[in-house]
N, C-alpha and C positions, 0 to 999 in steps of 0.2 A: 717746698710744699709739705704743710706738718699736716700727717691723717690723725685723727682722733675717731676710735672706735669705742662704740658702747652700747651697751646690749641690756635688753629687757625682757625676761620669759622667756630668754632663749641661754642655753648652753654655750658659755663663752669661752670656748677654747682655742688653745693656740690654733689650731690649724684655720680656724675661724676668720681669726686678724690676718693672717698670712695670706689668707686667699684673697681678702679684700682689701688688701693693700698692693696686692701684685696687681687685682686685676683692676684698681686705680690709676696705678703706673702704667699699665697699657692704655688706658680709657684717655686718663687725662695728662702723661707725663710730657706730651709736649707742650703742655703751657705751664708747667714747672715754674714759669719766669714769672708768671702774673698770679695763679693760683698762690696765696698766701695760707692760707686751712683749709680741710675737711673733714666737718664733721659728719661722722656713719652712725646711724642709729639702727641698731635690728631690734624686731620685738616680734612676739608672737600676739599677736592680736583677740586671739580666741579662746590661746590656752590651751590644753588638753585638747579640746574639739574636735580639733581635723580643719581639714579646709582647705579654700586656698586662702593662709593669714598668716602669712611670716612678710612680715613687712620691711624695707629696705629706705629709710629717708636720709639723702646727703645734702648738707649745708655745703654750700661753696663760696668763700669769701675769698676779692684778689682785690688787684688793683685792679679799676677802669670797672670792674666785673657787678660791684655793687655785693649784695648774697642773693645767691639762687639757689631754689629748694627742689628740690626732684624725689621723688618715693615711687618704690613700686610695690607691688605684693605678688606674688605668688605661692606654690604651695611646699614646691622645694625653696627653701633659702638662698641657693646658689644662682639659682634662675633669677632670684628678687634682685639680688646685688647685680647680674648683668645686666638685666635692666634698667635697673636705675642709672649704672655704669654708665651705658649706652645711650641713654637720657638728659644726664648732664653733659656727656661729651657735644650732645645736639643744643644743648641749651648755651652753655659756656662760647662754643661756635657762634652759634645767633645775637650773642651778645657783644663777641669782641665786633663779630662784621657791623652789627648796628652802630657801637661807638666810633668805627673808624670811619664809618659813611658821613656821621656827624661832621667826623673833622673836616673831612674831604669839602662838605660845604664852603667851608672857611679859607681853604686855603685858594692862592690866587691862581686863575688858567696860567699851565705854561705858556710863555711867550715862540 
């Protein structure tokens, strides 16, 4: 699983990448097999302003998996990335069950 982080309007420092590559490897490292990339985008949405706009969107491309996008926002950064986090973990889930329900069609009743 290669992560790719990239950052706009936001302060991209190491501890930054770190944090959201660990807590990828929590979220999502047990489909390590299928996950082929992630792409992480942060940006600050507003700017200076305030808010709640630091925004967190992860591309996830694997096998079987197709790409699936997930974003969160809130006002802390760290919050945006655990949700997001926790977002894909749900989506990535829902998509492996759906393609394997596909197969399950296919194959023949035990005898």
């Amino acid at each position: 699983m290669r992560i790719q982080v990239r950052t706009s309007q936001v302060a991209g420092s190491q501890w930054l990448r770190n944090y959201i590559e660990r807590r990828l490897g929590f979220a999502l490292g047990r489909f390590a097999n299928v996950i082929r990339r992630v792409v992480v985008r942060v940006r600050d949405v507003n700017g200076p302003k305030g808010g709640h706009d630091k925004e967190c969107r992860l591309v996830v491309t694997g096998a079987g998996l197709g790409s699936l996008v997930v974003s969160a926002v809130d006002a802390d950064l760290g919050q945006a990335v655990d949700r997001a986090s926790e977002a894909m973990d749900r989506a990535v889930t829902r998509s492996l069950k759906r393609s394997l329900q596909g197969r399950r069609q296919w194959l023949p009743e035990p005898a």
